[in-house]
N, C-alpha and C positions, 0 to 999 in steps of 0.2 A: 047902545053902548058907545061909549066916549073912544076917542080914537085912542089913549093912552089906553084904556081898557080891551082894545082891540087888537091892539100890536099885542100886553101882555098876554091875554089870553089864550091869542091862534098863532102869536107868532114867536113871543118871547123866549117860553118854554123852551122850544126847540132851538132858535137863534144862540141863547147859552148855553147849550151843549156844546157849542162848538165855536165857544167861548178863546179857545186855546189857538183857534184857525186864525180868528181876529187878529191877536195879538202874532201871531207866525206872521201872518203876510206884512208886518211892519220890517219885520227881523228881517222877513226873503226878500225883500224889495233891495235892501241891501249887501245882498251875497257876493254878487258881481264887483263892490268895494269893498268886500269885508278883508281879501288880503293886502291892498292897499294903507287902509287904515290902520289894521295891528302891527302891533309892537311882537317882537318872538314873545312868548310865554314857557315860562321858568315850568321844567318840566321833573317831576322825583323817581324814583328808578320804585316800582311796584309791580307785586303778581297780581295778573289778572287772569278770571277763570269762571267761563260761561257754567251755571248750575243747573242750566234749566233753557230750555227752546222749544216757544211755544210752535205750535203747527196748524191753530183754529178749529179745525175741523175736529178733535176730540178733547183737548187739554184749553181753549179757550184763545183769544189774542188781544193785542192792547191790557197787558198788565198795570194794575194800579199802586205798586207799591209791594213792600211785605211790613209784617208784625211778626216779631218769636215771642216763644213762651219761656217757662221756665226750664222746658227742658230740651232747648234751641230747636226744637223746629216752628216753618216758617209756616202763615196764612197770607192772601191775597186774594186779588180778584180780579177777571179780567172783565175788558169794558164790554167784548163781543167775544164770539165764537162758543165752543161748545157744543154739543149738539144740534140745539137751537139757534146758535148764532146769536143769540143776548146776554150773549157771558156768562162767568161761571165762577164761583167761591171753589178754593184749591190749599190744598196743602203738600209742604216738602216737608219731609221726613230727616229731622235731622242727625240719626246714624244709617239708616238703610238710604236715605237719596230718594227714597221713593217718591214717585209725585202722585197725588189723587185730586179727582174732582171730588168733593164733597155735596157741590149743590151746581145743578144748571137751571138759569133762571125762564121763566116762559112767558115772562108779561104781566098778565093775568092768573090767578093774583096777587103771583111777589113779587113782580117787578121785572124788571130790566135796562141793562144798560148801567152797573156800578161804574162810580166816579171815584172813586175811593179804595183806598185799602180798609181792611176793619180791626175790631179792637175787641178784646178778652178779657175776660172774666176774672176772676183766681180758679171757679170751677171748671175752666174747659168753654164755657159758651161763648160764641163767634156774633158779634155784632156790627150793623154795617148798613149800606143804601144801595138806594136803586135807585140814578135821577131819572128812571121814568117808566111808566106800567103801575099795578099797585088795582084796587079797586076805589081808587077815592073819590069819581064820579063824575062831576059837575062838567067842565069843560075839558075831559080828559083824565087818562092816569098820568099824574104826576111823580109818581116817585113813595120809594116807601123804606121805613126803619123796618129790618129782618131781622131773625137770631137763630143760630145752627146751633143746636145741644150737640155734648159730643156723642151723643151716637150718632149726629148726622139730620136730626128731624128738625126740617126749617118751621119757623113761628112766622108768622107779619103780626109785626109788633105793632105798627101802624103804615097808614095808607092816606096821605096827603092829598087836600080838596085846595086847589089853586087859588080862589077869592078868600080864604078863610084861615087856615094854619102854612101855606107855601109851595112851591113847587120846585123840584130838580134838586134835592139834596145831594150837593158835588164835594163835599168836602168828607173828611175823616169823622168819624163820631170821638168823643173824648168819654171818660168816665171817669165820678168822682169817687169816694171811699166809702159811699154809701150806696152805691151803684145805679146811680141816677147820671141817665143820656144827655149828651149835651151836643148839638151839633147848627148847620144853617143849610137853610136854599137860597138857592141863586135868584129864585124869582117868587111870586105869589104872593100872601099877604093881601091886608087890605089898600098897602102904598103899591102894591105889584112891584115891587124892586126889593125884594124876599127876608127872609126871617132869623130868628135865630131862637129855636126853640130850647123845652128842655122835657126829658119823659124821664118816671121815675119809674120803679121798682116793680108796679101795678101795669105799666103801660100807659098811664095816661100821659096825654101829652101835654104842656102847657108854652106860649109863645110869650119869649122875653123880650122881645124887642121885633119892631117892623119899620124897617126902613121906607124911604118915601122923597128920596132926592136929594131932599134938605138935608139931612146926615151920611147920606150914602146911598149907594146902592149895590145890587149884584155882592154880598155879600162871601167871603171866602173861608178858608180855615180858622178854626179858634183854637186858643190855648187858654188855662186857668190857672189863678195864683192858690194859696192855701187861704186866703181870704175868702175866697170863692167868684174875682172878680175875672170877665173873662175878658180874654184880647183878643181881638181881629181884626182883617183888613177886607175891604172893598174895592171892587173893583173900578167900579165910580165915582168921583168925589162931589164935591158939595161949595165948597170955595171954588176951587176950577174944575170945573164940571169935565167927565170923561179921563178926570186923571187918578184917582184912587184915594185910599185915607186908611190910617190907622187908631180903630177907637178902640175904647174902654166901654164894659156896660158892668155896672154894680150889680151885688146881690138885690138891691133894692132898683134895678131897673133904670137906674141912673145910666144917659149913653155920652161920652165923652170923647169927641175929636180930637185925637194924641198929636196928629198929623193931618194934613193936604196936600199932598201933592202934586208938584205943579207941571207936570210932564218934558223938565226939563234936564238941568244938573243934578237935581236930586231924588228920578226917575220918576217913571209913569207905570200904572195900570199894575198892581201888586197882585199875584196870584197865591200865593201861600201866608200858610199861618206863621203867627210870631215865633219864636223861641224865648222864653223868659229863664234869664239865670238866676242863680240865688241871690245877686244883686238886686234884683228891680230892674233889668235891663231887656230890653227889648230887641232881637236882632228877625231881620228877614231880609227876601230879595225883590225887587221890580223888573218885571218882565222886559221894558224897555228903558230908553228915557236913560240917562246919567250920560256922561263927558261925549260920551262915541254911539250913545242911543241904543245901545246893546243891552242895558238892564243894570243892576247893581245888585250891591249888600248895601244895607243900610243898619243903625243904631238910632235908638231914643231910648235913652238912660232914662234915670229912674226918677230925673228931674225936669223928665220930659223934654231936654234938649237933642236933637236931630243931627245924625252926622251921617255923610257917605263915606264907608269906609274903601270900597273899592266899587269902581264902572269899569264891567267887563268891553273890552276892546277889540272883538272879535278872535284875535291869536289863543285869547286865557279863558273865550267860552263867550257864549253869546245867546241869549234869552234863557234867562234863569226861571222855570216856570214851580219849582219847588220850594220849601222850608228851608232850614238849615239842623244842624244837630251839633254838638257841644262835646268835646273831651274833656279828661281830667284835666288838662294842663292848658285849658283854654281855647284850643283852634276849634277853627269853625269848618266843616264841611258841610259842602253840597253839590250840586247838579248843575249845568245848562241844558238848554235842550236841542241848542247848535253851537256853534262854533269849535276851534280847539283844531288841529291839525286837517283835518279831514272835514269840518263841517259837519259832524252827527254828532255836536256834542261833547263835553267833559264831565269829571268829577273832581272836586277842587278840593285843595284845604287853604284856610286862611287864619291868619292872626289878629289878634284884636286893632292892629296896627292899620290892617289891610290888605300886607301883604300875602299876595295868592302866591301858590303853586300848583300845579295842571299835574292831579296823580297820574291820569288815566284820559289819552282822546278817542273815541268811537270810530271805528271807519268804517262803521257803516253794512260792515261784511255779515261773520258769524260769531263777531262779539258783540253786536248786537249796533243799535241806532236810534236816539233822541228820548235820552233817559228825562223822565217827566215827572218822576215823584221824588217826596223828601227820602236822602239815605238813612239807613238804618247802621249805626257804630256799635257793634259790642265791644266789652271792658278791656277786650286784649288787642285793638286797635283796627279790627276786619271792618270792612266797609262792605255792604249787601244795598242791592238795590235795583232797580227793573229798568227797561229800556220796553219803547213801546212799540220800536220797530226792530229790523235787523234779524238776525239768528235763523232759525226756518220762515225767518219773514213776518212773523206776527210778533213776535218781541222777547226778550229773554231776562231770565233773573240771574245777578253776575254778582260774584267776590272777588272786594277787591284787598289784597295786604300788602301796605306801605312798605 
């Protein structure tokens, strides 16, 4: 086995899970001048209101996120805890408040260890990953696509073989209107620097793309147009290797580098999926990297021009490890998963302009600490979203209303 096959194999897997640590210890290195360096940060007067405190040991810890349905209650999932301690698919009830575990995972054979929040049906059924367990074989369980019916009975829809279709599927799954899965791994493939499949209706799985250095690698969130053409980033790049990229892959398998990244003013190492407005426009964040090495928002329009709209400076938030999400009237929210008064972190709103405001800063306490996933906005402007630490310690799910 070649050493590139070597590392991916016994080592890779496991090294990107903890993918997020990487990118932390750039952030922490810098703590000790993080209040030096910022600027105050423009702060908005909002209620904030823990809805949920996890405790590990029965309800799960390390939240990934939430998704509602149509008749507002929430699903998620946590990365660990549970009975098992390999995390657990959950629902809040959105008139009784109730919380339930719906599924705890055991490894063998649905997996373990979601990276991800999941995604619904119109029937009721709960779809989602595990970046690792599964029965797929070869050099390991990798990782597996699940599905919860609503009565509760888990499916493994598939079970990923690391040389062949991927491993560590960390990102969100999407779904089109025909109900066909769309999602990526971080690693496996026949490049070993991972994939971007697609499963349909039947279950079969088929791979649209494998990355391999030359285009990228360590693959992140995707997002789809009504074209069918999908967008994502990487965590690696390809022009300047170790800094990240923004591509396009066609219906017809076409991959298209939007962006390179050059780990400088215009950030480094992008951890979430795009946001595509009905423009053609493209909005996300870079974990590091921009004016003060704190991370940014970025834009590339729909002419494929590239702009920073804001580099967080430590006061207004600092390592943005999530997406963003989109209002009627144009602002943009999201997450850090440090900085902001306290150091645990913000939730921001910003304008097309750039300009931020600091809804909400973490301190860390019992409203929880180091929010990690994209917010979720419903129509009457509430802001819902998880923190991975904080609350009874294992992380909490918070609303927040401007």
């Amino acid at each position: 086995m070649t050493n590139k096959m070597h590392k991916h194999a016994l080592g890779s897997v496991i090294s990107k899970k903890v993918t997020r640590t990487v990118n932390l210890a750039v952030s922490s290195a810098l703590v000790l001048t993080y209040v030096l360096l910022a600027s105050p940060a423009s702060h908005a007067q909002t209620t904030y209101q823990v809805i949920h405190s996890f405790n590990s040991a029965t309800d799960g810890a390390l939240p990934n996120g939430l998704t509602r349905d149509a008749a507002g209650n929430f699903f998620g999932t946590t990365r660990q805890g549970g009975s098992t301690g390999l995390g657990t698919v959950f629902k809040l009830d959105a008139t009784t408040h109730v919380f339930t575990v719906l599924h705890t995972f055991s490894g063998t054979p649905d997996g373990n260890t979601p990276e991800a929040s999941v995604t619904l049906d119109p029937t009721g059924n709960i779809y989602g990953t595990t970046a690792a367990g599964g029965s797929g074989g070869g050099h390991g369980a990798v990782g597996t696509v699940f599905k919860i019916d609503p009565t509760g009975v888990e499916t493994i829809v598939h079970s990923f073989v690391l040389f062949s279709d991927g491993a560590e599927p960390a990102a969100k799954l999407i779904r089109d209107s025909a109900g066909n899965l769309y999602g990526t791994t971080l690693g496996g493939g026949h490049g070993f620097d991972g994939t971007v499949f697609r499963i349909n209706t039947s279950g079969t799985e088929r791979i649209l793309h494998e990355f391999d250095q030359t285009d990228g690698a360590d693959p992140k969130g995707i997002t789809r147009d009504a074209a069918g053409n999908l967008y994502g980033t990487t965590l690696e790049g390809t022009a300047n290797p170790g800094h990240g990229t923004v591509y396009k892959l066609a219906p017809d398998g076409t991959h298209t580098i939007l962006y390179s990244f050059t780990g400088g003013a215009d950030g480094d190492r992008p951890l979430a999926e795009p946001l595509l407005d009905a423009a053609g426009n493209l909005y996300s964040t870079t974990s590091t990297g921009g004016d003060f090495g704190k991370g940014t928002v970025f834009k590339i329009d729909s002419v494929g021009n590239f702009t920073v709209l804001h580099s967080f400076n430590g006061s207004d938030g600092d390592t943005p490890m999530a997406g963003l999400v989109l209002d009627a009237t144009g602002n943009l929210y999201g997450t850090t998963y440090r900085g902001g008064d306290f150091n645990h972190g913000v939730v921001f709103k910003m304008d097309f302009s750039g300009n931020e405001i600091v809804l909400h800063s973490f301190a860390g306490g019992t409203d929880g600490s180091n929010p990690n996933s994209t917010p979720l906005l419903t129509p009457d402007g509430t802001i819902f979203g998880s923190t991975e630490a904080g609350g009874h310690f294992a992380g909490t799910l918070f609303r927040l209303q401007p």
